[in-house]
PARO-410441 format. One record per residue (C-alpha): residue in one letter; x, y, z. Coordinates in pm, whole numbers, m for minus. Example, Ala and Ser with C-alpha at 12.3 -4.5 7.8 and 13.67 -1.06 7.14 Angstrom:
+------+--------+--------+--------+
| resn |      u |      v |      w |
+------+--------+--------+--------+
|    a |   1230 |   m450 |    780 |
|    s |   1367 |   m106 |    714 |
+------+--------+--------+--------+
This chain:
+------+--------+--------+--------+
| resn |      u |      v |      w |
+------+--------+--------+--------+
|    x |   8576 |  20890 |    572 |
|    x |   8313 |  21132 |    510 |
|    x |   7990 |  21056 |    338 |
|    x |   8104 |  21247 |    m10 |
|    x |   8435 |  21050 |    m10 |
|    x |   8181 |  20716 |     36 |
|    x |   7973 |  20810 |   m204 |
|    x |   8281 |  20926 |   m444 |
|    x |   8387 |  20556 |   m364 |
|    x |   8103 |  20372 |   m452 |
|    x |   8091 |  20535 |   m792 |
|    x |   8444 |  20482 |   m896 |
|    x |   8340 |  20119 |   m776 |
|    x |   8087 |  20111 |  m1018 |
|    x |   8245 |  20284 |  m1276 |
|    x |   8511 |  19984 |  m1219 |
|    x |   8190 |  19702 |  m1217 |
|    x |   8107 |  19862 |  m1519 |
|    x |   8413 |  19837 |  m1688 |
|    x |   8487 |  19459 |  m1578 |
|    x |   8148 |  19357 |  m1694 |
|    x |   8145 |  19487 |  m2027 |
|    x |   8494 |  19371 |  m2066 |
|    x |   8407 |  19043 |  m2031 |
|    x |   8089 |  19057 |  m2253 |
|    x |   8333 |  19232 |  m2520 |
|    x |   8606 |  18938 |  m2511 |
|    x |   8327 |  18668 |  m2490 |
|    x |   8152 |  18764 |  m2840 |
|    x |   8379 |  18948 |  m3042 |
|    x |   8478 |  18842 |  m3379 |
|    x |   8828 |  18711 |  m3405 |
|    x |   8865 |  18744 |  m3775 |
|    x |   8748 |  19085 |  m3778 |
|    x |   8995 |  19178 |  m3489 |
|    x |   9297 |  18998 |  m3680 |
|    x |   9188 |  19189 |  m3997 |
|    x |   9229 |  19528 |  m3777 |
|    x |   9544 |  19401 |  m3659 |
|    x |   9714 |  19361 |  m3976 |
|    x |   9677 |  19705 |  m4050 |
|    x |   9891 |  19790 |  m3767 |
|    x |   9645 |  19839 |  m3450 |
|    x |   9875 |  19773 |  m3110 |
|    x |   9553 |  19813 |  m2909 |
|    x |   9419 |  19493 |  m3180 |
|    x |   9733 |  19317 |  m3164 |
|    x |   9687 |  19341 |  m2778 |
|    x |   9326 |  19262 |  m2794 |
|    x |   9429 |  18904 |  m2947 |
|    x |   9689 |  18812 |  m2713 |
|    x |   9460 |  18777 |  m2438 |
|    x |   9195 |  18646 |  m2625 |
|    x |   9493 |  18334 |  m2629 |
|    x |   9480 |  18370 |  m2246 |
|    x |   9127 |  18311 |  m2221 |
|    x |   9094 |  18155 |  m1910 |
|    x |   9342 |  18376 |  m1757 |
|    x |   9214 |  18723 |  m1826 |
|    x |   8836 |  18578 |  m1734 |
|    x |   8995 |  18508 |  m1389 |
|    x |   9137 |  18843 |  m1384 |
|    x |   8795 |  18968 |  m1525 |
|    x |   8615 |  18785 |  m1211 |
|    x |   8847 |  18871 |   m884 |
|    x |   8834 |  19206 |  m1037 |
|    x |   8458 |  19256 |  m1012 |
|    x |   8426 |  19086 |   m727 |
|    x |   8696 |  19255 |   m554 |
|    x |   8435 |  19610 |   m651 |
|    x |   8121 |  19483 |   m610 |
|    x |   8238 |  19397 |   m248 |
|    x |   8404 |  19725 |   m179 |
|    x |   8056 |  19897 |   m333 |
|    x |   7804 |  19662 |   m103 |
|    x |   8051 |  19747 |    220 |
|    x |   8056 |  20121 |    175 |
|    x |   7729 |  20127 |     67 |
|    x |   7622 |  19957 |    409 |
|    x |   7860 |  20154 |    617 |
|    x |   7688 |  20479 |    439 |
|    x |   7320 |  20413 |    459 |
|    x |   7359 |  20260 |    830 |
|    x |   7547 |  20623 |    903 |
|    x |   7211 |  20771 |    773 |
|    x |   6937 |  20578 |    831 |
|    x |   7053 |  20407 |   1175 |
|    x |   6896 |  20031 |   1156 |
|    x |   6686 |  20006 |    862 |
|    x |   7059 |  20114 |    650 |
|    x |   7144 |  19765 |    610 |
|    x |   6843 |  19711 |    408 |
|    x |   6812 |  20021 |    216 |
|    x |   7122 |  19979 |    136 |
|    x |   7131 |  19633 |      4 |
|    x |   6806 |  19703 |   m195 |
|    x |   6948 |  20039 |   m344 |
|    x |   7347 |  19941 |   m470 |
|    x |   7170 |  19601 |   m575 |
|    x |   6974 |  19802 |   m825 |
|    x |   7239 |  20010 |   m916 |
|    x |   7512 |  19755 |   m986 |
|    x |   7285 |  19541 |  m1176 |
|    x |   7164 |  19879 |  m1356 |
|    x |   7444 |  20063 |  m1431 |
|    x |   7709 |  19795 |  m1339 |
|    x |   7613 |  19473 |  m1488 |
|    x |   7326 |  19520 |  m1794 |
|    x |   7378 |  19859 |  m2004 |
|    x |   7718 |  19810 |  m1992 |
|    x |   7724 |  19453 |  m2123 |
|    x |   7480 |  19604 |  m2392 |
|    x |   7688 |  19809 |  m2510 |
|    x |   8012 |  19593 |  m2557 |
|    x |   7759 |  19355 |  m2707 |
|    x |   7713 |  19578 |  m3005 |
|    x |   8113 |  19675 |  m3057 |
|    x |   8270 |  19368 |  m2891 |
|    x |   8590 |  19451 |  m3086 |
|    x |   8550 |  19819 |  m3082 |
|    x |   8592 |  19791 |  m2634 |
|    x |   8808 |  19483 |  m2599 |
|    x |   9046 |  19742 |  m2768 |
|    x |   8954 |  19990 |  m2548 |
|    x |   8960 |  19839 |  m2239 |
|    x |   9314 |  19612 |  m2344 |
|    x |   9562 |  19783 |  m2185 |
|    x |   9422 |  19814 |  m1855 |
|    x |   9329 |  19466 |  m1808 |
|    x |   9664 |  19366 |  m1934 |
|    x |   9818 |  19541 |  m1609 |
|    x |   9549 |  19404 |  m1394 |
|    x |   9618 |  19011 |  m1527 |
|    x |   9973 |  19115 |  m1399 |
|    x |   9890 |  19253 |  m1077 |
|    x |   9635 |  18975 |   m993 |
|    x |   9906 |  18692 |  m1127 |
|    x |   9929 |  18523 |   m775 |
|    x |   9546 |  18517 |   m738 |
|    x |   9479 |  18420 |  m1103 |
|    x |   9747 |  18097 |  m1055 |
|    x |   9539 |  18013 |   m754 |
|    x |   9230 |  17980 |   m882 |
|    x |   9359 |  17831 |  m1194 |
|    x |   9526 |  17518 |   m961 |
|    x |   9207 |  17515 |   m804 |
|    x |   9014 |  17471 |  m1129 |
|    x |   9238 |  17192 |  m1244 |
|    x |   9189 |  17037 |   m915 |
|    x |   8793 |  17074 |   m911 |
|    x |   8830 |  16944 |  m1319 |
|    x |   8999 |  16594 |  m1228 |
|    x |   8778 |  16559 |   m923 |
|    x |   8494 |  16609 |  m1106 |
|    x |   8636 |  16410 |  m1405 |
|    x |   8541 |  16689 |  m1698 |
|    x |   8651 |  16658 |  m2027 |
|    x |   8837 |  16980 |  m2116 |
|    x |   8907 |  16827 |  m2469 |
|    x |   8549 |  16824 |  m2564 |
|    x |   8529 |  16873 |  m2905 |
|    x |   8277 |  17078 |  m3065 |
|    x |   7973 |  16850 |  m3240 |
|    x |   7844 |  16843 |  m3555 |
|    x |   7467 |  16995 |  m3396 |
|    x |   7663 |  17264 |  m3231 |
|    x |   7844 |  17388 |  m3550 |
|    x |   7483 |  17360 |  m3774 |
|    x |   7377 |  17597 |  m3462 |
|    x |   7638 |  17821 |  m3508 |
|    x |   7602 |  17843 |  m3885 |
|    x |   7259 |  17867 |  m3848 |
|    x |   7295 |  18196 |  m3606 |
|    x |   7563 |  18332 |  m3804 |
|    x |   7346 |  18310 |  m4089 |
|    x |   7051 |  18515 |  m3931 |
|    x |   7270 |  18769 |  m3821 |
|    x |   7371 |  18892 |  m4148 |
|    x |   7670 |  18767 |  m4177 |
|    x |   7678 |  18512 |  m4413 |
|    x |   7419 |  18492 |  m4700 |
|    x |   7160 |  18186 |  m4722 |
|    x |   7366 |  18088 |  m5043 |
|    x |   7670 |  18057 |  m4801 |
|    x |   7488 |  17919 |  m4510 |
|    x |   7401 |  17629 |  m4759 |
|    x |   7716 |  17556 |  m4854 |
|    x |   7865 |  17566 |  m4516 |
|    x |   7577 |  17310 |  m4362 |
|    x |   7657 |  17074 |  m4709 |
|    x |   8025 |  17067 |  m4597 |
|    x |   7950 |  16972 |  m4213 |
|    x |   7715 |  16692 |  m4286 |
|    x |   7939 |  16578 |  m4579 |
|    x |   8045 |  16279 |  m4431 |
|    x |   7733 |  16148 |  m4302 |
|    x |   7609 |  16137 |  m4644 |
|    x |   7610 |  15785 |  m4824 |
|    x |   7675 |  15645 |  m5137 |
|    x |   7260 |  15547 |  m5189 |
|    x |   7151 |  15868 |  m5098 |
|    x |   7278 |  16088 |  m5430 |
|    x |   7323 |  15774 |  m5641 |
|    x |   7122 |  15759 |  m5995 |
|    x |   6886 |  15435 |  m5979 |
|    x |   6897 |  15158 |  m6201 |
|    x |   6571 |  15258 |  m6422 |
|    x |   6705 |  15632 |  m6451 |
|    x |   7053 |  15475 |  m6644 |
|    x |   7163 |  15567 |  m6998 |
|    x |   7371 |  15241 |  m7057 |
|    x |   7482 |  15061 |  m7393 |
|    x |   7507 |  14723 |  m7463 |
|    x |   7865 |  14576 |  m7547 |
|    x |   7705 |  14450 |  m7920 |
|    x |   7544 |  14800 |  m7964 |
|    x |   7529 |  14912 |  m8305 |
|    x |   7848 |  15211 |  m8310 |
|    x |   7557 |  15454 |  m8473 |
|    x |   7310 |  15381 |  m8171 |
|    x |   7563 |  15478 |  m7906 |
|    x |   7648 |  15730 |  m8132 |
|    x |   7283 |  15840 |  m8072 |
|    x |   7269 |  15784 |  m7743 |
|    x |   7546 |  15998 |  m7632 |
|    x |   7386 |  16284 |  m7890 |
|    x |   7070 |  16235 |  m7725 |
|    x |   7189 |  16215 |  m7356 |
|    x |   7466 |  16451 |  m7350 |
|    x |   7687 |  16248 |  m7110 |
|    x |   8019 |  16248 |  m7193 |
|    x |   8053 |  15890 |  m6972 |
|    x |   7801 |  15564 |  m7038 |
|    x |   7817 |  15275 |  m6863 |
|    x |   7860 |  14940 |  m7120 |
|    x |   7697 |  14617 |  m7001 |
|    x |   7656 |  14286 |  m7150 |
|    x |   7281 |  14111 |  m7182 |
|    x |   7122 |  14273 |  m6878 |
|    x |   7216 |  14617 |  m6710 |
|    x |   7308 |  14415 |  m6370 |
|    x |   7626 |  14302 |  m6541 |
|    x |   7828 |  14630 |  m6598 |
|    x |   8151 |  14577 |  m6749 |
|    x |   8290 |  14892 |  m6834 |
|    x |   8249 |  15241 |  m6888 |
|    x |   8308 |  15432 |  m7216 |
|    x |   8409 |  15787 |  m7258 |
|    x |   8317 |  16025 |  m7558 |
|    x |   8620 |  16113 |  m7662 |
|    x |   8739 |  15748 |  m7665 |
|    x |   8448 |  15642 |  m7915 |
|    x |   8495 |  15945 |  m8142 |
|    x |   8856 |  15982 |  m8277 |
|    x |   8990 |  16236 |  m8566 |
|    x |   8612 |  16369 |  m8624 |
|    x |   8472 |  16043 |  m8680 |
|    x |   8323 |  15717 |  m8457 |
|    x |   8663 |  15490 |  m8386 |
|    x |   8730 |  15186 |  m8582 |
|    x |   8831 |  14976 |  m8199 |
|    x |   8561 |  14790 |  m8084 |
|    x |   8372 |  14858 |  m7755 |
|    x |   8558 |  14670 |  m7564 |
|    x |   8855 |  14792 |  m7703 |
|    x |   8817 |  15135 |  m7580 |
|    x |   8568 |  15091 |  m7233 |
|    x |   8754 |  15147 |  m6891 |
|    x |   8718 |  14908 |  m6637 |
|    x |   8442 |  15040 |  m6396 |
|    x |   8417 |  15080 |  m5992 |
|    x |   8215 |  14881 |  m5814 |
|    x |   8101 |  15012 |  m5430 |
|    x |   7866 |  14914 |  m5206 |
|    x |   7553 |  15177 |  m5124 |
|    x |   7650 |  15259 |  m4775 |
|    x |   8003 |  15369 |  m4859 |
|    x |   8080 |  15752 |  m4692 |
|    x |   8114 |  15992 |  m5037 |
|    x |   8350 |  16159 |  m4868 |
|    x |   8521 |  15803 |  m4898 |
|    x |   8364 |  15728 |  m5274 |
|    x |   8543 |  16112 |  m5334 |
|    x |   8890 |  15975 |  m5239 |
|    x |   8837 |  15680 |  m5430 |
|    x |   8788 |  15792 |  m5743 |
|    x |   9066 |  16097 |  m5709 |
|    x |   9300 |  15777 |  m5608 |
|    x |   9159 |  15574 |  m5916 |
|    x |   9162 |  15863 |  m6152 |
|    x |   8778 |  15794 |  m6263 |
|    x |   8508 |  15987 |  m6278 |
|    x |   8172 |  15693 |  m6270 |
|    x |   8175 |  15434 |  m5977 |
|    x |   7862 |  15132 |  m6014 |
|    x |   7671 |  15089 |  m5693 |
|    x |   7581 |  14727 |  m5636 |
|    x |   7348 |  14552 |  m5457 |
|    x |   7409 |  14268 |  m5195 |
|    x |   7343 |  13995 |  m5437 |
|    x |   7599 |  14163 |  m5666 |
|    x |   7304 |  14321 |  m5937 |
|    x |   7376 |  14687 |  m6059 |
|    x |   7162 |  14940 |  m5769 |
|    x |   7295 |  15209 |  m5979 |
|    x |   7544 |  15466 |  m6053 |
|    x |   7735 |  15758 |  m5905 |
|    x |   7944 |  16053 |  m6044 |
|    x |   8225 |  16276 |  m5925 |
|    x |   7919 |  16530 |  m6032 |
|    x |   7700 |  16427 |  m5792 |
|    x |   7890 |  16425 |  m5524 |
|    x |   8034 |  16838 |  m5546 |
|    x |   7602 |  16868 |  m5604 |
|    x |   7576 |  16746 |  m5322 |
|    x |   7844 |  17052 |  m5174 |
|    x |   7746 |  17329 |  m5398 |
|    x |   7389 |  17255 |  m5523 |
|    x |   7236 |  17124 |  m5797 |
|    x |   7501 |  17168 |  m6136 |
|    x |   7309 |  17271 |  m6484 |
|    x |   7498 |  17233 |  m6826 |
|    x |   7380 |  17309 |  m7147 |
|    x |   7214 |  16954 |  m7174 |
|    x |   6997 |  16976 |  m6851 |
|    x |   6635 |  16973 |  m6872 |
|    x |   6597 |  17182 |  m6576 |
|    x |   6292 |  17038 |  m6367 |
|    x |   6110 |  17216 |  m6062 |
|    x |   6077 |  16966 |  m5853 |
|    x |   5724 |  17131 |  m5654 |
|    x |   5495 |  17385 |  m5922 |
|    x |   5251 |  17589 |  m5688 |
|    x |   4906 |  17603 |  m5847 |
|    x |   4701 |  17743 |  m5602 |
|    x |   4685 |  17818 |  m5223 |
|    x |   4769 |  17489 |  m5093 |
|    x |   4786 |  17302 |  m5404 |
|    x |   5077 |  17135 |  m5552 |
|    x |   5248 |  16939 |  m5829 |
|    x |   5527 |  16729 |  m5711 |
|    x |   5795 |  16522 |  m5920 |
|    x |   5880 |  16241 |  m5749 |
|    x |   6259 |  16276 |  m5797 |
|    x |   6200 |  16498 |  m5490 |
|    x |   6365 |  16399 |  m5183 |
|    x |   6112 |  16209 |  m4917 |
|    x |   6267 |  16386 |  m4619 |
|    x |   6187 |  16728 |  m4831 |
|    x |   5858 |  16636 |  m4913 |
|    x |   5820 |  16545 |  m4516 |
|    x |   5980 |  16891 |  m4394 |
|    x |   5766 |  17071 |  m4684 |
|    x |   5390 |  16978 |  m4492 |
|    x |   5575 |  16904 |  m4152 |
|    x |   5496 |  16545 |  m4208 |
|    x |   5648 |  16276 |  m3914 |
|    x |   5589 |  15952 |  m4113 |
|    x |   5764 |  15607 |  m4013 |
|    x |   5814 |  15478 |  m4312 |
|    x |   6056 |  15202 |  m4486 |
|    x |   6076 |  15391 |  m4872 |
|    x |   6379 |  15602 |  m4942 |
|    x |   6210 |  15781 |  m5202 |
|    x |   5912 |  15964 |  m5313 |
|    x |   5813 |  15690 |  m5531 |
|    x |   5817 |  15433 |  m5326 |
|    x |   5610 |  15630 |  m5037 |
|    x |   5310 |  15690 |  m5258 |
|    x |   5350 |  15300 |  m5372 |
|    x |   5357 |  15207 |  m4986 |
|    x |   5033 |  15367 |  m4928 |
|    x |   4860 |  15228 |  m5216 |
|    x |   4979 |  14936 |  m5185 |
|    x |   5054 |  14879 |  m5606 |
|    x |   5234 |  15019 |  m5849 |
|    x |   4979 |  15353 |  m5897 |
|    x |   4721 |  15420 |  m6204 |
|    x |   4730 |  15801 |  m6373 |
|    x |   4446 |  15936 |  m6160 |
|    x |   4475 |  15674 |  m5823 |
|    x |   4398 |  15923 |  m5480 |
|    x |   4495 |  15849 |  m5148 |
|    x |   4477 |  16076 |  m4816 |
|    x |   4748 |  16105 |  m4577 |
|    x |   4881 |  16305 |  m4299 |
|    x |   4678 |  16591 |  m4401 |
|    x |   4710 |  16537 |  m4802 |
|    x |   4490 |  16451 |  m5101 |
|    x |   4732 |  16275 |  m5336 |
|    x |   4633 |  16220 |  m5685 |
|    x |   4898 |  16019 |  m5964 |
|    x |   4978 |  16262 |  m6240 |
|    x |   5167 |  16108 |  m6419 |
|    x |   5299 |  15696 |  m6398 |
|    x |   5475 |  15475 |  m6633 |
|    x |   5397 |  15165 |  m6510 |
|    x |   5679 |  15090 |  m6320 |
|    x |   5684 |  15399 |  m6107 |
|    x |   5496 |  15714 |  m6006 |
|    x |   5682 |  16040 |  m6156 |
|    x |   5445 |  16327 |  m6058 |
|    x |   5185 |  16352 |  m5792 |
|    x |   4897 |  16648 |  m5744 |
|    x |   4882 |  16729 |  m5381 |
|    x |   4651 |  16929 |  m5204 |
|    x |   4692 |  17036 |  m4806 |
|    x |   4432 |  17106 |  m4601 |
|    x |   4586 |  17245 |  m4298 |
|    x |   4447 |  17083 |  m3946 |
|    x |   4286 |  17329 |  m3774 |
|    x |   4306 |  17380 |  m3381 |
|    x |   4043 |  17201 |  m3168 |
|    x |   3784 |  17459 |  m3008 |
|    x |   3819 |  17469 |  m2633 |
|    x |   3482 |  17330 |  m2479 |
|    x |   3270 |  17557 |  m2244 |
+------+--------+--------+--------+
């Protein structure tokens, strides 16, 4: 063989490297919905393209002894060549030059460029590497008894099912790439971590509950459901710890008027679940019970508070405003670095919001400004922590509901001469 048929050789090798290469970038990342979509409009080359996307593990073998099979055949003639020319030192020239020039023109611009059309080249290249997963059957068997082999000596779990961090990841990538909107990506990360969320974590606290009291006056609930606009309020008798029902609007007003039944004529008998029950669990429940209100109780059996069908799709879809919502901002910016907070704001919020680590036993707002202070807070009490000047803006003596915060950013140390 003459030095032009070598050379002639080497670049159809390459060209071949090339084409491996970027095949295998193009099957790795493409986007199977938006191949499937192509394919339904009657795309062979698409319909193709999926089929061996379903015989992964086979066309990446073919994809492999392929390349190999060139890069090989490129690094021998390349030797044989540059030896031919260069006498001694050709084994060396020879392995610096074809490295460069596989891993130029062989390996990185063309996986670059399937990158940015993965579905665009796995058509392209389809039928080709169709015949070669035929032609390389034997070899591609081999290798995949071989793998099987190496799997169960090694003991790997080829079941491994994808976790809940990797599928935030994903979303999370997806999302910066454009092709889901931060409205989406929301809604998507809500529906993974759905069932790690408990019962105590969206529930509606004892102090924040409308209730009635079984002897109520009808005109006071009347009034209460006017001024509350809940269609639902729980009915308990002598203290709020003993729920014993639940009435519903349109039970307690009948033919335009308040109904004639008593209270306990017309309340439902209410659900009672422990705080630590799975919503996606409390969402079965009441589906199965047909109910909209569940009570949350306490270990000693007291009322811890209550939970809605509502709250739980807020906690899918986001916060849910009807006509009689007093729509709150939960954080009003006053200033550079100066806040006003309403403690209904989640702690772990407030924590990401000043990158705050903070070991602390409250589940609330609240109860983390009462943990520093040690009391139940005073309109105008400060404290400093992590970083923060906390002032009470507003208290009722029971509880903190709005805080003034001001952050005062730590600054790097100054290296020492």
């Amino acid at each position: 063989m003459n030095h032009i048929s070598m050379i002639v050789a080497m670049m159809i090798c390459i060209i071949l490297s090339a084409y491996f290469s970027a095949t295998e970038t193009a099957f790795s990342s493409l986007n199977r919905t938006r191949l499937r979509t192509i394919a339904e409009k009657g795309n062979r080359r698409a319909v193709l393209s999926l089929h061996l996307c379903d015989k992964y593990d086979k066309l990446l073998s073919t994809i492999l002894i392929g390349n190999n099979i060139v890069n090989i055949l490129v690094a021998s003639l390349g030797t044989v060549l540059f030896v031919e020319l260069y006498g001694n030192k050709g084994a060396t020239i020879s392995t610096v030059v074809v490295t460069i020039v596989v891993l130029i023109f062989g390996e990185i611009c063309p996986k670059s460029l399937a990158k940015e059309n993965p579905e665009k080249f796995s058509m392209f290249s389809a039928p080709l590497i169709n015949l070669l997963m035929i032609v390389f059957t034997p070899l591609t068997l081999l290798f995949t008894g071989l793998k099987k082999l190496l799997a169960k000596l090694l003991k790997t779990d080829s079941n491994r099912k994808v976790t809940q961090e990797e599928l935030l990841m994903f979303v999370d990538e997806v999302e910066q790439g454009g092709s889901i909107n931060e409205n989406e990506g929301s809604l998507l990360r809500s529906a993974i971590e759905f069932n790690d969320v408990q019962v105590e974590d969206i529930l509606t606290h004892r102090v924040d509950i409308e209730a009635v009291d079984v002897d109520e006056s009808k005109d006071e609930i009347a009034k209460i459901f006017t001024e509350s606009g809940h269609s639902r309020l729980p009915v308990y008798e002598e203290t709020i710890d003993d729920i014993i029902g639940i009435i519903h609007h349109k039970d307690f007003y009948t033919d335009g008027g308040i109904t004639e039944h008593s209270v306990r004529e017309i309340m439902t008998k209410p659900i009672f679940i422990p705080p630590t029950l799975k919503i996606s669990n409390l969402l079965k429940l009441l589906q199965k019970e047909k109910t909209y209100m569940a009570v949350v109780t306490d270990e000693y059996g007291g009322t811890l508070g209550i939970v809605t069908m509502e709250d739980i799709l807020e906690e899918l879809v986001g916060e849910i405003w009807d006509e009689h919502d007093e729509i709150v901002e939960n954080v009003r910016k006053l200033g550079e670095n100066n806040y006003d907070i309403n403690c209904a704001m989640d702690l772990d919020e407030f924590f990401d919001m000043f990158d705050i680590t903070d070991e602390t036993d409250s589940s609330t707002l609240n109860g983390w400004v009462m943990e520093h202070l040690g009391r139940i807070p005073d309109v105008g009490d400060k404290f400093n922590a992590h970083g923060l000047e906390i002032t009470i803006k507003a208290a009722d003596g029971r509880r903190v509901n709005e805080i003034n915060v001001v952050h005062t950013p730590v600054k790097p140390e100054k290296g020492t001469k």
